[in-house]
N, C-alpha and C positions, 0 to 999 in steps of 0.2 A: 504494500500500500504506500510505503514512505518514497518508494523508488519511484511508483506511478507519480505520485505530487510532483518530484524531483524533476520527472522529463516532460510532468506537464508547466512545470516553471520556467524550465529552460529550453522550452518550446515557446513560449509564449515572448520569453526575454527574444529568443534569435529572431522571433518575425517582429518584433519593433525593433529594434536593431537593422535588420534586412530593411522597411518600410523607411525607418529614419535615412539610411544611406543613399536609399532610391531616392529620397524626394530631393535631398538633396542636390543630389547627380542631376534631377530632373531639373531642378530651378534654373542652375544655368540657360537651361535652353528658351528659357519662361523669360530672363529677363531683359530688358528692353533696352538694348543703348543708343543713344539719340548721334542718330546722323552728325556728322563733324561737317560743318560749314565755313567757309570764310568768313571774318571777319564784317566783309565789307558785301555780302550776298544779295541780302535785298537792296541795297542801294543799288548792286550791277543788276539786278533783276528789272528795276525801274529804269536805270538809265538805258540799258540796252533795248527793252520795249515799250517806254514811251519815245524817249529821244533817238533811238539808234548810235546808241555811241559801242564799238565795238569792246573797249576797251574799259566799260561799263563806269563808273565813278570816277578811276584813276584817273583820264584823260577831263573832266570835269573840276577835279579838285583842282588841277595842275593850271585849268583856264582863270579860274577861281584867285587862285594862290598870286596873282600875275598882279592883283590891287590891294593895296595896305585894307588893314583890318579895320579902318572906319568907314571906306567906301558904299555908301549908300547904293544898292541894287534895287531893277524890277523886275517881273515878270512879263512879258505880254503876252496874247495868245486870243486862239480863238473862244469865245467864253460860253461854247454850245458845246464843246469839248471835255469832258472831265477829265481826262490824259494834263490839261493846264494845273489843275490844282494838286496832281500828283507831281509833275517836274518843278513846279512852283514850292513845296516841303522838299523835293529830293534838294532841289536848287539853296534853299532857305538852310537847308541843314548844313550841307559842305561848306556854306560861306560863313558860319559861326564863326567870330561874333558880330559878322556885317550886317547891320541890317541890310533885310530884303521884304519887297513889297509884290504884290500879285494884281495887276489887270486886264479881267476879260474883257474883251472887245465885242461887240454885237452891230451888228446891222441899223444904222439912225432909225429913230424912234423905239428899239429892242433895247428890254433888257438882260445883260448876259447874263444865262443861269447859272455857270461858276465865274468866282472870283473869287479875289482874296483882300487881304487886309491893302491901303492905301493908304501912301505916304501923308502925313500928320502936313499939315499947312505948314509954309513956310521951308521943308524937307524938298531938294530937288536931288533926284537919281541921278548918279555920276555913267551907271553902265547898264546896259536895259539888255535883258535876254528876250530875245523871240521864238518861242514855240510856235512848233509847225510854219516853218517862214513859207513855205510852199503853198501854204493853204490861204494865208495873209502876210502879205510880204511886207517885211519892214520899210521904213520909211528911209530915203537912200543917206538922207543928210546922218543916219546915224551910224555911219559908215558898219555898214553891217555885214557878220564873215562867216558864215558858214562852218559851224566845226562839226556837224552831225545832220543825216537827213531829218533831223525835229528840230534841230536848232540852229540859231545864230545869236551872236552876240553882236553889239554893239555899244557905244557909247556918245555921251550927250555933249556937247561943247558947251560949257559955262562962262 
């Protein structure tokens, strides 16, 4: 009788023992590790498909980089577009801590249904980006240069 107890203890110990090691072993396959990204991923995800810049941010930053950190920016663009107030934050964020301002355009008498924030009276933009110039082509006097098929830059003579 004392033997039966004995192998039904040590029966009972090997299958939680066996049960404990399997789940173990098992968990690995359970657990979940999160994708390794760049850095800089959704900025290139935006810059490459709204703006088409191949080189997604990097070449962005570097246009960016070219004017001292107080330089007043805008946006332009077409303001039927929501692609404007997505490049208008991509644009806004890489130029930290320049201010940047966003205006959509519309058709006289129309109001454009994206836009964004507008320079405070008195504030005049030193360098105005143009989204989508294809679609609304910049004005020539702000000598405007093509760096992506979404965009151009330009700037204002003060």
């Amino acid at each position: 009788m004392l033997t039966k107890r004995i192998y039904f203890v040590l029966y009972w110990a090997a299958l939680a023992l066996f049960v404990a090691f399997g789940l173990q072993s098992w968990a690995g396959y359970f657990r979940g590790a999160a994708p390794s990204f760049p850095p800089d991923a959704g900025l290139d995800a935006v810059a490459r498909q709204q703006l088409g810049l191949r080189t997604g941010a990097e070449s962005l930053r570097k246009e960016i980089a070219a004017y001292p950190e107080d330089t007043p920016m805008i946006v332009f663009g077409p303001g039927s577009e929501i692609g404007l107030t997505d490049s208008y934050y991509l644009i806004s964020y890489l130029a930290w801590p320049r201010p940047v301002w966003c205006r959509g355009l519309a058709p006289a008498g129309q109001q454009p249904r994206f836009t964004g924030p507008t320079p405070p009276p008195g504030v005049r933009p030193k360098v105005a980006f143009f989204y989508q110039p294809d679609k609304m082509p910049p004005p020539a006097w702000a000598n405007p240069r093509k760096i992506a098929p979404g965009l151009a830059i330009g700037t204002f003579s003060q």
